[in-house]
KEFIGU-148667 format. One record per residue: z, y, x of N, C-alpha, C in turn; chain; residue in three letters. Coordinates in pm, 1 decimal. Layout:
KEFIGU-148667
<atom n_pz="Z" n_py="Y" n_px="X" ca_pz="Z" ca_py="Y" ca_px="X" c_pz="Z" c_py="Y" c_px="X" c="A" r="ALA"/>
...
***
This chain:
KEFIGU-148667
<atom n_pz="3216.9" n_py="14286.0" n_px="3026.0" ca_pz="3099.4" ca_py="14214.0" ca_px="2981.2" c_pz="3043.2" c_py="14283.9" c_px="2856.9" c="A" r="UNK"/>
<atom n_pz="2910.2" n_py="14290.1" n_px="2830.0" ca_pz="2851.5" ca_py="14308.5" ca_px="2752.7" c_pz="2799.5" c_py="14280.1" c_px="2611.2" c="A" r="UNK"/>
<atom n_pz="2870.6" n_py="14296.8" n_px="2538.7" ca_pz="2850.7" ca_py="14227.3" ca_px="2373.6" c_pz="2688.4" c_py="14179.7" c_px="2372.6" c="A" r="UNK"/>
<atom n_pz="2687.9" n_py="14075.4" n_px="2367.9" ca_pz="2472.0" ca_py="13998.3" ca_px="2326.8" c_pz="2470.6" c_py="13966.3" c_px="2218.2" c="A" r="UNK"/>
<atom n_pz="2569.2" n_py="14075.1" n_px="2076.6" ca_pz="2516.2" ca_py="13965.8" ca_px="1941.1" c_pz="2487.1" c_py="13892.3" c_px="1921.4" c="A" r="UNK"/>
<atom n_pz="2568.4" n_py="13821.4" n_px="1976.6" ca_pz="2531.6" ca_py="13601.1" ca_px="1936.3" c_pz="2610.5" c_py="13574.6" c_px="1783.4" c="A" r="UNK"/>
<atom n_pz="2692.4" n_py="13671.5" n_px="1738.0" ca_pz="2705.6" ca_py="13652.3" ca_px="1643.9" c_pz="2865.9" c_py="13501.7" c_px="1614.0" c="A" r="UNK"/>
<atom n_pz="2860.5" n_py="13498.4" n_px="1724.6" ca_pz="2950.2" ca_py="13355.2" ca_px="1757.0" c_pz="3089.3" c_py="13410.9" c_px="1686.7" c="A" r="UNK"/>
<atom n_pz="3127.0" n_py="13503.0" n_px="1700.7" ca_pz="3249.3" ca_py="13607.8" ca_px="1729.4" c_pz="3281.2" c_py="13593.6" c_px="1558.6" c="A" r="UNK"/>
<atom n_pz="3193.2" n_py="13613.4" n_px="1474.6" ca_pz="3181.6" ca_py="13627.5" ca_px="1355.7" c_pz="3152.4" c_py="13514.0" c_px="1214.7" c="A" r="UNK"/>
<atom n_pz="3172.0" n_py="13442.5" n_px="1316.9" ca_pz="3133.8" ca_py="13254.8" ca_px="1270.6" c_pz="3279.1" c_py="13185.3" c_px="1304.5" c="A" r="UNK"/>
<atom n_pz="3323.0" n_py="13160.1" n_px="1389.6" ca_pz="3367.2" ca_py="13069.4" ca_px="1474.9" c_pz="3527.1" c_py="13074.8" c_px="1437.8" c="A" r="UNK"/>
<atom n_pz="3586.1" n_py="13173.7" n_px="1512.5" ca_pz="3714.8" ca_py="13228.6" ca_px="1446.6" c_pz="3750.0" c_py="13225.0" c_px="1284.5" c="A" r="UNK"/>
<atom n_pz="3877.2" n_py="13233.3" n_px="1255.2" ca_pz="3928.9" ca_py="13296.8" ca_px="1132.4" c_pz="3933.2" c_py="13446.9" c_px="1142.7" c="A" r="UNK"/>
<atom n_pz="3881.5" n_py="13481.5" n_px="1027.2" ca_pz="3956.5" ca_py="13628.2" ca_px="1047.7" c_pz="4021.9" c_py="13712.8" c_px="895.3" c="A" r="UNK"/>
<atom n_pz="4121.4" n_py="13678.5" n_px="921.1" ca_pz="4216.1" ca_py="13687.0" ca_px="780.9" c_pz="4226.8" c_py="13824.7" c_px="722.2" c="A" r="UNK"/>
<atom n_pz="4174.6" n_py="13935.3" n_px="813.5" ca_pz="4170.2" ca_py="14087.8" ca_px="701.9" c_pz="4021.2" c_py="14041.6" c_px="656.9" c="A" r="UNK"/>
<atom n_pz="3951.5" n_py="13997.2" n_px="675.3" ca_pz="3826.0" ca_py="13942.8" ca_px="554.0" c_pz="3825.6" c_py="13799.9" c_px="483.4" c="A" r="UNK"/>
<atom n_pz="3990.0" n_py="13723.5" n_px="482.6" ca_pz="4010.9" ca_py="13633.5" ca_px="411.4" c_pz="3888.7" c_py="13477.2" c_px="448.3" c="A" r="UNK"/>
<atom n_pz="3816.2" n_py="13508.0" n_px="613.4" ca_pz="3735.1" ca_py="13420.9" ca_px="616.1" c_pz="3797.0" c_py="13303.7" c_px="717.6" c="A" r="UNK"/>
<atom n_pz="3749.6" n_py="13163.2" n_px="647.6" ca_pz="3813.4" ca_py="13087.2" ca_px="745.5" c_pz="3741.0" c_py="13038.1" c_px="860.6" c="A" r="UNK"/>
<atom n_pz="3826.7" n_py="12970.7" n_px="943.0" ca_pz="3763.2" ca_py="12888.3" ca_px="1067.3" c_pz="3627.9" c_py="12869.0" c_px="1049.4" c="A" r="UNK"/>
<atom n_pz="3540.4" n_py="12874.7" n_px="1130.0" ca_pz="3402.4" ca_py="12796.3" ca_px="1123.9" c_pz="3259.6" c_py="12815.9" c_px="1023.1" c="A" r="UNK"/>
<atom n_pz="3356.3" n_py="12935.8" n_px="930.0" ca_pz="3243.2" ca_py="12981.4" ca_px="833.5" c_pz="3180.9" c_py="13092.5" c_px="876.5" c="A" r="UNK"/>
<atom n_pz="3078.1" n_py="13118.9" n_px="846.5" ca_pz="3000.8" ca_py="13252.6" ca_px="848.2" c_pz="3019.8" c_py="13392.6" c_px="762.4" c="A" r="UNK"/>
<atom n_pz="3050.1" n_py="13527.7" n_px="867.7" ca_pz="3163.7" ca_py="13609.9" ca_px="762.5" c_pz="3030.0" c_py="13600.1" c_px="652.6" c="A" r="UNK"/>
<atom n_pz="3054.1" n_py="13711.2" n_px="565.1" ca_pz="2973.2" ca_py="13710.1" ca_px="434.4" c_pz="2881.0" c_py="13818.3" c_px="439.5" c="A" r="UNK"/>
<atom n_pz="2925.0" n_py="13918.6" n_px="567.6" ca_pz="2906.2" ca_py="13995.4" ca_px="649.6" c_pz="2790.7" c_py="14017.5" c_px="742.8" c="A" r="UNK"/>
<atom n_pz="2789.5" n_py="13901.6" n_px="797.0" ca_pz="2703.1" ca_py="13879.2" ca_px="917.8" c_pz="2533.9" c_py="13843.2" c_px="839.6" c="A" r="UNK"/>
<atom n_pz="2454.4" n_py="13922.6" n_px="922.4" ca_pz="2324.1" ca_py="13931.8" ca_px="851.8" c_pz="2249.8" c_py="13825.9" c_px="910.7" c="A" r="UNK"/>
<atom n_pz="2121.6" n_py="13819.6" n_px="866.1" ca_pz="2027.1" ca_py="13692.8" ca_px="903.3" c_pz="2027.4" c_py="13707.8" c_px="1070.8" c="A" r="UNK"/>
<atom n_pz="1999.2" n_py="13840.1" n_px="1099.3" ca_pz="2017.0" ca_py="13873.1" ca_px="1230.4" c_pz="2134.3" c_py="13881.0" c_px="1322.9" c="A" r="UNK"/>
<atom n_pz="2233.4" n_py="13832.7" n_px="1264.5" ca_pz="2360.5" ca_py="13837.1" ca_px="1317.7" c_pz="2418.6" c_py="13988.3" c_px="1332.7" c="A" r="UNK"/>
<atom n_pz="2406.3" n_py="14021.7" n_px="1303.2" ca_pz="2469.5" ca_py="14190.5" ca_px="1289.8" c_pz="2504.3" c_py="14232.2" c_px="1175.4" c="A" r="UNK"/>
<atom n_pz="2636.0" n_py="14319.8" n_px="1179.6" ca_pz="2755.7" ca_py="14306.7" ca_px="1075.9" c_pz="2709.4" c_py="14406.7" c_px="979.8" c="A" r="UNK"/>
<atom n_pz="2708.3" n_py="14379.3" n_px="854.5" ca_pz="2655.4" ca_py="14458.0" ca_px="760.6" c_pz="2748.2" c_py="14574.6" c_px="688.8" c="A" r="UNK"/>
<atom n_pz="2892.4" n_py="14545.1" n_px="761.9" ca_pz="3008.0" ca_py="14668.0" ca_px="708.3" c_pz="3023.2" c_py="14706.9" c_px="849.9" c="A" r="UNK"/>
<atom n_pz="2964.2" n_py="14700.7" n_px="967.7" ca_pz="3006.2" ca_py="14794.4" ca_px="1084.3" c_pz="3077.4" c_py="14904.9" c_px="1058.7" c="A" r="UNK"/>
<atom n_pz="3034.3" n_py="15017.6" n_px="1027.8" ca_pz="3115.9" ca_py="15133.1" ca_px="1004.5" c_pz="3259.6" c_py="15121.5" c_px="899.5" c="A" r="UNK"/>
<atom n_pz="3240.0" n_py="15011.3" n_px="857.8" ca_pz="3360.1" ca_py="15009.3" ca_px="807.4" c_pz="3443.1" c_py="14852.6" c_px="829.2" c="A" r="UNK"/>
<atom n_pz="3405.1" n_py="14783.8" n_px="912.2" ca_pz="3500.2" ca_py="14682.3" ca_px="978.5" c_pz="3631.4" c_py="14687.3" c_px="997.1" c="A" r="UNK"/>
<atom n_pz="3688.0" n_py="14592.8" n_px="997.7" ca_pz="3858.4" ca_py="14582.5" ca_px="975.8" c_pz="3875.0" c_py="14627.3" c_px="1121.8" c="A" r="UNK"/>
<atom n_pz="4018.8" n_py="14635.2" n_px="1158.0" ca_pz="4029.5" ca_py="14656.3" ca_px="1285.1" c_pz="4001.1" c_py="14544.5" c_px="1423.8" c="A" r="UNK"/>
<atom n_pz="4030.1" n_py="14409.6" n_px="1360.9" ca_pz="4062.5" ca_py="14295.7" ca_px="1420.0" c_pz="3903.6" c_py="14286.9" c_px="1479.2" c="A" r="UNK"/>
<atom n_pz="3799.9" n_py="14321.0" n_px="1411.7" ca_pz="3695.1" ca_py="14311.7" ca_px="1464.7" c_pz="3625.6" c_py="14457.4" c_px="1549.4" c="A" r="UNK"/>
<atom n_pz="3688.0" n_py="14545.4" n_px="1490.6" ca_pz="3687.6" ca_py="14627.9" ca_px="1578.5" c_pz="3764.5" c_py="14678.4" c_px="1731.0" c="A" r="UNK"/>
<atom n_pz="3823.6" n_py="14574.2" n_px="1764.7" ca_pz="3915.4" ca_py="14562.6" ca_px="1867.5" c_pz="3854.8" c_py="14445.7" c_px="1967.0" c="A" r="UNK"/>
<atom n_pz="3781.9" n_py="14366.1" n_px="1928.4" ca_pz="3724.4" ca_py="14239.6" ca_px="1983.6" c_pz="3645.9" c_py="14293.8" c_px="2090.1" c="A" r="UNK"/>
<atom n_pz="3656.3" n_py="14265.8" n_px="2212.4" ca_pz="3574.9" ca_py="14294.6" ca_px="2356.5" c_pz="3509.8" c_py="14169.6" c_px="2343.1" c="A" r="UNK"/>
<atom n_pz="3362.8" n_py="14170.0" n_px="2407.9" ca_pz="3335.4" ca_py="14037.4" ca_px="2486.3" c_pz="3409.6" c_py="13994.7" c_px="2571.7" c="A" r="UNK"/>
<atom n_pz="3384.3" n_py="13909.7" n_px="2612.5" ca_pz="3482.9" ca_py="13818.7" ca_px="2759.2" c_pz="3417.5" c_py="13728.8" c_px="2792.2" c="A" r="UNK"/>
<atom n_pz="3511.8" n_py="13675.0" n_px="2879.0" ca_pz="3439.0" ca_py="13521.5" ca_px="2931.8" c_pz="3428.1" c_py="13411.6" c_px="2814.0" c="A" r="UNK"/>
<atom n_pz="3463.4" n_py="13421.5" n_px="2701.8" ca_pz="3462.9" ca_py="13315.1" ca_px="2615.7" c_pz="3331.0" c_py="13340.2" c_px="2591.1" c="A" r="UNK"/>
<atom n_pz="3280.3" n_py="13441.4" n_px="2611.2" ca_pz="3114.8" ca_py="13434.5" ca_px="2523.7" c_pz="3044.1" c_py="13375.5" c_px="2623.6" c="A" r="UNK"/>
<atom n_pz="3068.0" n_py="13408.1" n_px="2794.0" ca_pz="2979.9" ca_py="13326.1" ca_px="2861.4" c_pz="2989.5" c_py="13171.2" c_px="2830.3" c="A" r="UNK"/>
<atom n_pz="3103.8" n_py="13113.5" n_px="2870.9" ca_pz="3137.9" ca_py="13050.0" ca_px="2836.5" c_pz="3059.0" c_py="12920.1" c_px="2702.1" c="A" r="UNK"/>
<atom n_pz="3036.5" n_py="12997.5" n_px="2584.8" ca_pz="2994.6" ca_py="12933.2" ca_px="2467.2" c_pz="2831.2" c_py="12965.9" c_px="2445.5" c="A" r="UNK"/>
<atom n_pz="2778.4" n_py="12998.4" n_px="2568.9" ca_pz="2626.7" ca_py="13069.3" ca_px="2547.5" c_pz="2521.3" c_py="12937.5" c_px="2576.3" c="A" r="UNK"/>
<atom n_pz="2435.7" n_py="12964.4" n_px="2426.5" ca_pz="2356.4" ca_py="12846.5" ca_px="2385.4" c_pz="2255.2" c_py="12913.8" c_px="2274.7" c="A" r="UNK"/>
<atom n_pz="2094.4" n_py="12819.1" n_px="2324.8" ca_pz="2028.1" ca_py="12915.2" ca_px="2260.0" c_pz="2008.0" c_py="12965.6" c_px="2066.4" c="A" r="UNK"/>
<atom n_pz="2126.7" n_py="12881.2" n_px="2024.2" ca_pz="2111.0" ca_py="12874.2" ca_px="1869.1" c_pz="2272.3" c_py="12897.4" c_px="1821.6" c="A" r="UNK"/>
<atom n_pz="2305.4" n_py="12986.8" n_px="1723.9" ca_pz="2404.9" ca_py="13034.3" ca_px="1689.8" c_pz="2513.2" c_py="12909.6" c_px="1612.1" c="A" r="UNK"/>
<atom n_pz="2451.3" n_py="12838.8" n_px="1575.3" ca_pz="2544.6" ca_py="12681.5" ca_px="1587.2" c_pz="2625.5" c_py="12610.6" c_px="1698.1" c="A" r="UNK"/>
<atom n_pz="2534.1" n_py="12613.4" n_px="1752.7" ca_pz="2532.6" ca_py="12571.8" ca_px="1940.4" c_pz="2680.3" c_py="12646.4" c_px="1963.0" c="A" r="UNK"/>
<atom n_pz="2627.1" n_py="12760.8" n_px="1985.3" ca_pz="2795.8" ca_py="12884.1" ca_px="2003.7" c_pz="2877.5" c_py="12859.4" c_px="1941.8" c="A" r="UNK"/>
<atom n_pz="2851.8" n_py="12806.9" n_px="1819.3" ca_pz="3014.4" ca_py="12788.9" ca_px="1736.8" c_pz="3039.3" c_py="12684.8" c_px="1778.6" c="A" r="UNK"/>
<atom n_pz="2938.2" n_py="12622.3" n_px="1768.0" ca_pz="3005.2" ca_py="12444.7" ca_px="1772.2" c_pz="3085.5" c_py="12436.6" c_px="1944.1" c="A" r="UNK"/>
<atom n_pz="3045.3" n_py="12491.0" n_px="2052.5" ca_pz="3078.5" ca_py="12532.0" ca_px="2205.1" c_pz="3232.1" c_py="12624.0" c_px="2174.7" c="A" r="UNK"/>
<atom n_pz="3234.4" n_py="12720.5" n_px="2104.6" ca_pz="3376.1" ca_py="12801.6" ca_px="2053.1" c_pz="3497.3" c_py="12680.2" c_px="1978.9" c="A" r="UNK"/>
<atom n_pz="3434.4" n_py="12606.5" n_px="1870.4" ca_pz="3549.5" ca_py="12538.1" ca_px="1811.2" c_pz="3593.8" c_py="12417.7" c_px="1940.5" c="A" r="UNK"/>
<atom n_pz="3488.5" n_py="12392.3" n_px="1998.2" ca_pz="3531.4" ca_py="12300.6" ca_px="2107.9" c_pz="3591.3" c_py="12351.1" c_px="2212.2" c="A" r="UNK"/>
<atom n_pz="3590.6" n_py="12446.5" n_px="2266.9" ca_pz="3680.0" ca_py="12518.3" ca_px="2345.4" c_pz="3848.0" c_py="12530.9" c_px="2359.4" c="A" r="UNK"/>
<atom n_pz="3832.9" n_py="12560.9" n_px="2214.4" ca_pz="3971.5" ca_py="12620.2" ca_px="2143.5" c_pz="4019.7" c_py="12475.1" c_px="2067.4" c="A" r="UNK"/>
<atom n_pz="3971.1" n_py="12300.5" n_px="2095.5" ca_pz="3986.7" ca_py="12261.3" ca_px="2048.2" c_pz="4024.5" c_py="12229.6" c_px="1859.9" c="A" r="UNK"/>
<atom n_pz="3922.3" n_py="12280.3" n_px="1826.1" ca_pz="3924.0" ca_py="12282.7" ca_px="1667.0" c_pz="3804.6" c_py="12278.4" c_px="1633.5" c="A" r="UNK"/>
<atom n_pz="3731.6" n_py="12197.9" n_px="1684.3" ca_pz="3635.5" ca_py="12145.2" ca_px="1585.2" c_pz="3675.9" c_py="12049.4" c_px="1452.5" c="A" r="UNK"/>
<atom n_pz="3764.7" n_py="11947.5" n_px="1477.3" ca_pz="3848.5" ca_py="11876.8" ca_px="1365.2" c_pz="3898.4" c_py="11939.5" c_px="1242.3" c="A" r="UNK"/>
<atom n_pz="3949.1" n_py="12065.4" n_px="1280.9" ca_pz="4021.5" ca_py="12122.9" ca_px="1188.7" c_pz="3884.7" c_py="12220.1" c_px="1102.9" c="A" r="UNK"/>
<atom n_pz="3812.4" n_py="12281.5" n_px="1186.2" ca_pz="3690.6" ca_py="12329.9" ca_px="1074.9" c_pz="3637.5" c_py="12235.1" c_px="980.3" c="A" r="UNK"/>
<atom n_pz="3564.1" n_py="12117.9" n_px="1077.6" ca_pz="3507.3" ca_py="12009.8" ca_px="1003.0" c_pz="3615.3" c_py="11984.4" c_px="876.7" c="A" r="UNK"/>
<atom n_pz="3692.4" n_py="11949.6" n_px="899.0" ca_pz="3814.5" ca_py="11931.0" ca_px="803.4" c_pz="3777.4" c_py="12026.2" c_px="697.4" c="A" r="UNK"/>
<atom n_pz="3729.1" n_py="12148.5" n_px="718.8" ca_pz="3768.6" ca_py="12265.6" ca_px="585.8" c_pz="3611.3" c_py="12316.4" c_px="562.2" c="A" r="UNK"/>
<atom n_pz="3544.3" n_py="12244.5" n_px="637.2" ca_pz="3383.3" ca_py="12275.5" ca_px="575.9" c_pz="3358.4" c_py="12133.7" c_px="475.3" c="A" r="UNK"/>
<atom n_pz="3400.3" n_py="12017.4" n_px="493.0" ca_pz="3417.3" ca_py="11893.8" ca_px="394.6" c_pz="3479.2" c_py="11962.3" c_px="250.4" c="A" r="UNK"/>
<atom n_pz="3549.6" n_py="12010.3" n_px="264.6" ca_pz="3619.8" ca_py="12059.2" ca_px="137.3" c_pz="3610.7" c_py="12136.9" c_px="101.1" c="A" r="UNK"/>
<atom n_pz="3518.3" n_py="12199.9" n_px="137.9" ca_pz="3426.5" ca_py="12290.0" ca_px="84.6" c_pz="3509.3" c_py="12451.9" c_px="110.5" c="A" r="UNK"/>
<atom n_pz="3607.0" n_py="12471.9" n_px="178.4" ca_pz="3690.4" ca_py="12574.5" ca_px="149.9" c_pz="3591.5" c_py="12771.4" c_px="233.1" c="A" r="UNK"/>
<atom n_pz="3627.3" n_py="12815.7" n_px="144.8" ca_pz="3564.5" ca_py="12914.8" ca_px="157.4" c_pz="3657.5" c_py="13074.1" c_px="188.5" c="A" r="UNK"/>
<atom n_pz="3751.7" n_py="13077.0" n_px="146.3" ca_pz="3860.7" ca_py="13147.9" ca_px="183.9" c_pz="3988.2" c_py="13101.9" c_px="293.6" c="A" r="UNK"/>
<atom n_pz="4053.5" n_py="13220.6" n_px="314.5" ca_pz="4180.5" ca_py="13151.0" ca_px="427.2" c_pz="4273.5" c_py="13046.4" c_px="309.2" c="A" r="UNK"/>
<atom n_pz="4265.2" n_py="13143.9" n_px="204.7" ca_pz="4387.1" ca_py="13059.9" ca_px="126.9" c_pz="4359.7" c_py="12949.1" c_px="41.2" c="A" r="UNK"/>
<atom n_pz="4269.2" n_py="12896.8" n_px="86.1" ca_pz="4205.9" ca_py="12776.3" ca_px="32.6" c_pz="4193.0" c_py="12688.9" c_px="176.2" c="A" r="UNK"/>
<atom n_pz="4182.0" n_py="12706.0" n_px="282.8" ca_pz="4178.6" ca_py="12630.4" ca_px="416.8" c_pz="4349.6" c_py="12635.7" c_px="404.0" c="A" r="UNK"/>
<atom n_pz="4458.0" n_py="12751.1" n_px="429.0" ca_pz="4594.2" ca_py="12700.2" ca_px="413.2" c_pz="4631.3" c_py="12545.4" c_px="308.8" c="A" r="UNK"/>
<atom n_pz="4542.1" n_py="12583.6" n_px="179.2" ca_pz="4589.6" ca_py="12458.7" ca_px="60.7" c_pz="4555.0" c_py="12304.4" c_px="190.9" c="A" r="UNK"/>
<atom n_pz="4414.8" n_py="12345.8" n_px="210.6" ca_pz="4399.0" ca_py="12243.4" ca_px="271.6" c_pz="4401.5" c_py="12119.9" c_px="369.6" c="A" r="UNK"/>
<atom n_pz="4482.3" n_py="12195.0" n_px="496.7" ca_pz="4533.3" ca_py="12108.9" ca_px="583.9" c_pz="4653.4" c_py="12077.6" c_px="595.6" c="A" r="UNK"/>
***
């Protein structure tokens, strides 16, 4: 499958070599959804294929996708949980749940 920069990939997940948690938006990801350290991305994101999870979570607004991803993977609770508390790092979502 074909990567469609939905940007979901980069929202939705944790991704702990950029210390970002569940459900936040990396710091990374541009207005346009496209990664502003590409050439120099961690590996974890450089290893990421599309798949069926993207069909799967495809909706016309980049909320939509996350909010379709945390529900998937059952964790919408646990984001909501760490967007209330404002947490902005992994090691501040660990303090938190």
């Amino acid at each position: 499958m074909e990567c469609t920069r939905c940007g979901a990939c980069c929202v939705a997940p944790d991704i702990a070599a950029l210390d970002k948690p569940l459900g936040m938006r990396c710091p990374h990801l541009s207005e346009e959804n496209l990664c502003t350290v590409y050439d120099r991305r961690p590996s974890v994101c450089r290893s990421y294929q599309a798949d069926e999870v993207c069909r799967l979570i495809e909706a016309p607004t980049l909320d939509e996708r996350v909010q379709k991803y945390l529900e998937l993977f059952e964790l919408g609770a646990e984001a909501a949980t760490l967007r209330q508390k404002g947490c902005t790092s992994m090691r501040q979502a660990r303090g938190a749940l």
